[in-house]
N, C-alpha and C positions, 0 to 999 in steps of 0.2 A: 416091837416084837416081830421077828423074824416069821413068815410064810412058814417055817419048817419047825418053829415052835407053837406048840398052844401049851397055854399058860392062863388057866380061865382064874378070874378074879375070886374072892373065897367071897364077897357077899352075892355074887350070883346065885350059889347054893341055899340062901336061907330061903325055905318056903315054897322054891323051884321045884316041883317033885318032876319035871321033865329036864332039868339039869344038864344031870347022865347023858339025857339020850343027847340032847343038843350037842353035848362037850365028844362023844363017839362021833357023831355025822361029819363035826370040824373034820375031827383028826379023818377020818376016809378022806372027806374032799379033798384034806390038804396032800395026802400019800397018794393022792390019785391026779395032782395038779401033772401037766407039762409044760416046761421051760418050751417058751418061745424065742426065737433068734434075737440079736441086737443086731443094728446099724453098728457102722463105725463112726458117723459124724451128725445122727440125728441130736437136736437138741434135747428130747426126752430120755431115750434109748442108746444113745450113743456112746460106746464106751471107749471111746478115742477123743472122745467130745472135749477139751480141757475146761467149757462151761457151761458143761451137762448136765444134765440131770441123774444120769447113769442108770434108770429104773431098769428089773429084770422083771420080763412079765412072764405071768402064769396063765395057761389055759385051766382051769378045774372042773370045765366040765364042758362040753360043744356049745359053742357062743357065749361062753362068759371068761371073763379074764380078770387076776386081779394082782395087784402089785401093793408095795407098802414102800413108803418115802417119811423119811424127816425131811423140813424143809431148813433149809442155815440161815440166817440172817441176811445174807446178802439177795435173798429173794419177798424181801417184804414190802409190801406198799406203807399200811400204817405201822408203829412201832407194835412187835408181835404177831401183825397178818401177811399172810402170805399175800404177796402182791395178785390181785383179780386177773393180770392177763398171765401168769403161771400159773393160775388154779383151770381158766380156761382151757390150757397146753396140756394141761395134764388129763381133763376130759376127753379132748379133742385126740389124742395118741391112744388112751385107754379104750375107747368106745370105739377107734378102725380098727383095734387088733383083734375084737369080736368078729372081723368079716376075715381076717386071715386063713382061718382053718386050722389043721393042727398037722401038716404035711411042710416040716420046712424047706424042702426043697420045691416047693408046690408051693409058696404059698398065693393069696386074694390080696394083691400092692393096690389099697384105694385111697385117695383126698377127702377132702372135706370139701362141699357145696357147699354144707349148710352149718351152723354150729348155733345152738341158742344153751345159753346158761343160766339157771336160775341159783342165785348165791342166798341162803339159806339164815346161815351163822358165817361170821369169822371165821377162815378158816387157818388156825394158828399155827407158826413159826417153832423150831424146835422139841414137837411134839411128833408123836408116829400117827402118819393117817396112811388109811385102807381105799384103794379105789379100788372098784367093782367096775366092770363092762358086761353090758349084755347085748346079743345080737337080738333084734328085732326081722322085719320083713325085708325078702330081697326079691327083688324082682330083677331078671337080665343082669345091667353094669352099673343099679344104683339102689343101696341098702340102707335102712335105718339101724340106730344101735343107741343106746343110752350107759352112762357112767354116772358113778354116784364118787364122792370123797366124804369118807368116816372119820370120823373118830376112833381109834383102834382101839382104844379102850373102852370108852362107854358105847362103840355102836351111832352115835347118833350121825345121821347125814348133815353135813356142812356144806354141799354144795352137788347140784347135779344138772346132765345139760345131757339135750339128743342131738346126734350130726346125720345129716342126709351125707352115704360115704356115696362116691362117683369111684368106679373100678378105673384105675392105669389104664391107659390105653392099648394096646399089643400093641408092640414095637418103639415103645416108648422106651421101654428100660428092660435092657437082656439078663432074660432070668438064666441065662446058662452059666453066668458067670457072676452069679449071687455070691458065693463066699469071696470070690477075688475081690467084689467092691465092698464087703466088709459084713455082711447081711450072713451071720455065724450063730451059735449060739458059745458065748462067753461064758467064763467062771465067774461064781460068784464072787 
């Protein structure tokens, strides 16, 4: 299910008398999401990538970010799961663009220190999941943040992991000429 649709299941409704209100709150956040930039050649985010991942991320609201992915088969570990170090990858990208901001010429370029994963459930192949990022504390040039991966359908967490992000250094990488090395935001 695409970010720009909601499409709430008909047995959520039996019995829910806060339903409504939940199925309104989606839709605001989703109408109030911003597209954040792509890379040209990240393996996550890269939409040049030819063995990408291609995700579009959303900001919904200051330090949270959330994107939706099927995964294809050519990313599995056991037959049906998504191989453990893509489920990593996909924490570890989701959970720094919490410390980005929502200024994409401006943006917070941080790494990973630290990345610890806790794998939950399976997290299955050819199915749509939901990953969530939230910014946690920053202090100075190094911030915590957490990412969850859902089930898009039922909600349930299948996998989630916090990264200590370490900020780019200045002068590491020239932000004057962000869109020339590919750092754009893309169509979908």
């Amino acid at each position: 299910m695409p970010l720009d649709e909601v499409q709430p299941s008909a047995g959520n409704e039996a019995g829910d008398k806060y339903f409504w209100l939940r199925h309104v709150q989606s839709i605001i956040r989703i109408m109030s999401k911003t597209k954040q930039p792509n890379s040209r050649h990240c393996f996550i985010c890269g939409m040049e990538n030819p063995i990408g991942l291609h995700l579009h991320m959303y900001e919904v609201e200051g330090g949270v970010v959330e994107t939706q992915y099927i995964a294809p088969d050519h990313f599995q570990g056991y037959p049906g799961v998504l191989h453990g170090g893509i489920v990593a990858a996909l924490i570890d990208e989701v959970s720094s663009r919490t410390q980005m901001g929502n200024d994409p010429k401006n943006p917070r370029f941080v790494f990973t220190g630290k990345l610890e994963v806790k794998y939950r459930r399976n997290v299955p192949i050819g199915k749509m999941l939901k990953i969530v990022g939230k910014a946690g504390r920053s202090k100075r040039n190094i911030a915590e943040a957490w990412a969850g991966i859902y089930d898009a359908e039922t909600d349930e967490l299948l996998a989630e992991g916090t990264t200590m992000c370490i900020d780019v250094p200045k002068g590491q990488m020239d932000t004057s000429r962000l869109e020339e090395l590919g750092w754009k935001i893309y169509p979908e």
